[in-house]
C-alpha angles and dihedrals in degrees: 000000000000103000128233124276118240117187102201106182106196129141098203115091098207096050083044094055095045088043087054094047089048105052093042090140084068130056102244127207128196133221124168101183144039095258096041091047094054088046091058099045087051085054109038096022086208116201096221130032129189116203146194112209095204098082129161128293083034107039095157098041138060100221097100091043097052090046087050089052103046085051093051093052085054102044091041101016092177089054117115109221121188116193122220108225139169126229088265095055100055093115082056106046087048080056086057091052095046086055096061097270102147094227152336134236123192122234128275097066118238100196099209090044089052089043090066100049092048091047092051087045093049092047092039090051087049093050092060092043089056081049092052086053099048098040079053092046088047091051088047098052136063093229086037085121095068117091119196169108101196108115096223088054088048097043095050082052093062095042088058102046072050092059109030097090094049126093094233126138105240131209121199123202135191152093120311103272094019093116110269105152088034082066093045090054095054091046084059102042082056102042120090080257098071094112101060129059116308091204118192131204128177118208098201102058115049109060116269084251089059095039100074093050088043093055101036107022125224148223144277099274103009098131129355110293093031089130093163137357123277141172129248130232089266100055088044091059090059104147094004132071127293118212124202112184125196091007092165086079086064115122121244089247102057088043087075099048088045089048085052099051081046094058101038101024092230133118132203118198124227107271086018132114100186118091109227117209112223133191105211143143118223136217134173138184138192140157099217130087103262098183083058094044083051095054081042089061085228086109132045102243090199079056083046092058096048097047098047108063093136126009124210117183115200110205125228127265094245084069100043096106103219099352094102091075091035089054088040090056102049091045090058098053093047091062100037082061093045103048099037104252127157109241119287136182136216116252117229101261094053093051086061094048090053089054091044093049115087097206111216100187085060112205102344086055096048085041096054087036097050082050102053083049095062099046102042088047110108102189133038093272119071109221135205085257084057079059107056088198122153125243116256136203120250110255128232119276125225107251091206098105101198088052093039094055094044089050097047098038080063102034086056096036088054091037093056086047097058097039084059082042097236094329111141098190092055090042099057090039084063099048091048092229121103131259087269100057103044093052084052078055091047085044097046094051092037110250132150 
């Protein structure tokens, strides 16, 4: 394997050579100046640097290293750089902090100290690198938003890239913040409609007097009010994909003029006479049970029918075996991103918090929740406090050991992946097994 590349910038030959001894495991290259440093870091774009701020012309001071740092954050922002610092020049070496510099280590050097620190800052720069790329794989796909291992997850993904092309009406069905109309819109990105309007409407939420205009449109002078004509959600998704979330909130009496519009594929707008043939696909989504809605007399079951086509269920957070960290993790980075705040990182016990909680709210809960965390940590740790979580009471194990210890070989084999996001060195670091064996556990439960 190509080793890493280590840029030590230190102008004393003695502390270069040990530096180079020590970190054997790297391929270090020297530098012993600002112009030869910046050179270096244009050629071998190392991930990690070690300097020293006390650079010719200016040995004593810290003026030519600080100067060197700041230009190197802005040439390789993503580059950790620890600065080398006497005892004297601890002031100095927290202004280098303070600039954007990752660490700092006091002089004289302990090699195994300073081991530790390289190796983190080497792990922590790849981890952000694996985050660049999904955020970019995410940008680049239609199901890009969803973030997960879990194979339920993975499963529901494959039936809709399935089902996508298709004409199919679509249900949806799962919990409030679970990613419903993240799923709709993926459903449309894929389908042969991706070009025209993808329109939303949410059931729930506009009073049942305003629903049917939303949906249909109306006339100049239908009502009072109706100034102009204007069309309704329906008519704008012509060609594209029409969602209709929680429609399960729907009134009896809409549901037969949806039903209609489902059967004939026209529309009349209130006040109108004209039937209005539309194009469109549509998908609902609800987190109620509809067929018991339907028994209940509360929903149409001829509506039901139609609507249900195919049905793809999208599974809570709570069962989602490992996603809770991963989610965790990429929500941190999004908003460190977004508000500005250097990386930081979960403590242990947080970590732990985020895996106990259910989550009732699902995605949206664990997303606003990642986000008051950032903001409210003052350090570069977020705590359990950050969190604001509850605590919650331990669950009931299963008392069949085979299945227990099948179930928790793989619960805690998926959890530490996603706690070293994807990394297979610092998974298996935190399992205590070696990369060898933990890749014979991925094969035996089936994951890639």
């Amino acid at each position: 394997m190509t080793k890493k590349k280590l840029l030590v910038v230190e102008d004393d030959r003695g502390l270069q050579t040990q530096l180079r001894w020590s970190f054997d495991a790297y391929e270090v290259v020297l530098a012993d100046r600002r112009e030869t440093a910046l050179a270096q870091l244009r050629r071998h774009q190392p991930a990690v640097v070690t300097m020293d701020l006390g650079l010719p012309p200016e040995p004593d001071g810290a003026g030519e290293g600080l100067a060197l740092l700041q230009q190197m954050l802005a040439a390789a922002p993503d580059t950790k750089v620890i600065i080398l610092s006497g005892n004297q020049e601890r002031a100095n070496a927290l202004k280098a902090v303070a600039m954007g510099a990752y660490d700092f280590h006091q002089k004289p050097v302990d090699a195994d100290l300073l081991g530790l620190v390289v190796e983190r800052a080497f792990f922590l720069h790849a981890m952000q690198q694996e985050n660049r790329r999904m955020l970019q794989i995410e940008a680049d796909s239609p199901l890009g938003g969803i973030v997960s291992r879990d194979p339920a997850m993975l499963k529901l993904c494959r039936s809709v890239e399935k089902v996508a092309p298709s004409s199919a009406s679509v249900m949806l069905l799962g919990d409030s913040g679970s990613g419903k109309e993240l799923i709709a819109r993926g459903l449309h990105k894929l389908s042969n409609r991706h070009d025209k309007r993808f329109v939303a409407i949410n059931c729930a939420a506009i009073p049942e007097q305003l629903l049917e205009s939303e949906l249909f449109g109306y006339e100049k002078g239908a009502f009072t009010g109706a100034a102009r004509q204007t069309l309704g959600k329906i008519e704008l998704a012509h060609g594209g994909t029409f969602f209709l979330d929680e429609v399960g909130d729907m009134a009896l009496g809409l549901q037969a003029k949806l039903l209609r519009f489902l059967q004939e594929r026209v529309i009349e707008r209130v006040g109108g006479r004209s039937e209005i043939g539309v194009d469109v696909r549509i998908v609902c989504a609800t987190h109620q049970n509809l067929k018991a809605l339907a028994e209940a007399g509360r929903f149409r079951e001829d509506l039901f029918y139609r609507l249900s086509e195919i049905v793809l269920s999208i599974p809570p957070l709570r069962q989602r075996v490992g996603d809770a960290a991963l989610l965790a993790h990429h929500f941190r980075n999004k908003f460190c991103a977004s508000e500005a705040r250097g990386h930081l990182h979960f403590s242990p016990d947080a970590l732990a918090a985020v895996e106990a909680h259910h989550w009732p709210g699902n995605v949206r809960e664990m997303e606003n929740c990642i986000k008051r965390a950032v903001i409210m940590a003052d350090g570069p740790l977020i705590g359990v406090d950050d969190l604001g979580l509850p605590d919650l009471p331990a669950g009931e194990e299963s008392v069949n050991l085979r299945q227990a210890r099948d179930a928790a070989e793989y619960r805690v084999m998926v959890r530490a992946l996603a706690r070293a996001d994807g990394n297979i060195v610092k998974a298996a670091e935190l399992l205590g097994v070696s990369r060898p064996t933990l890749y014979d556990l991925m094969g035996h439960h089936g994951l890639k």
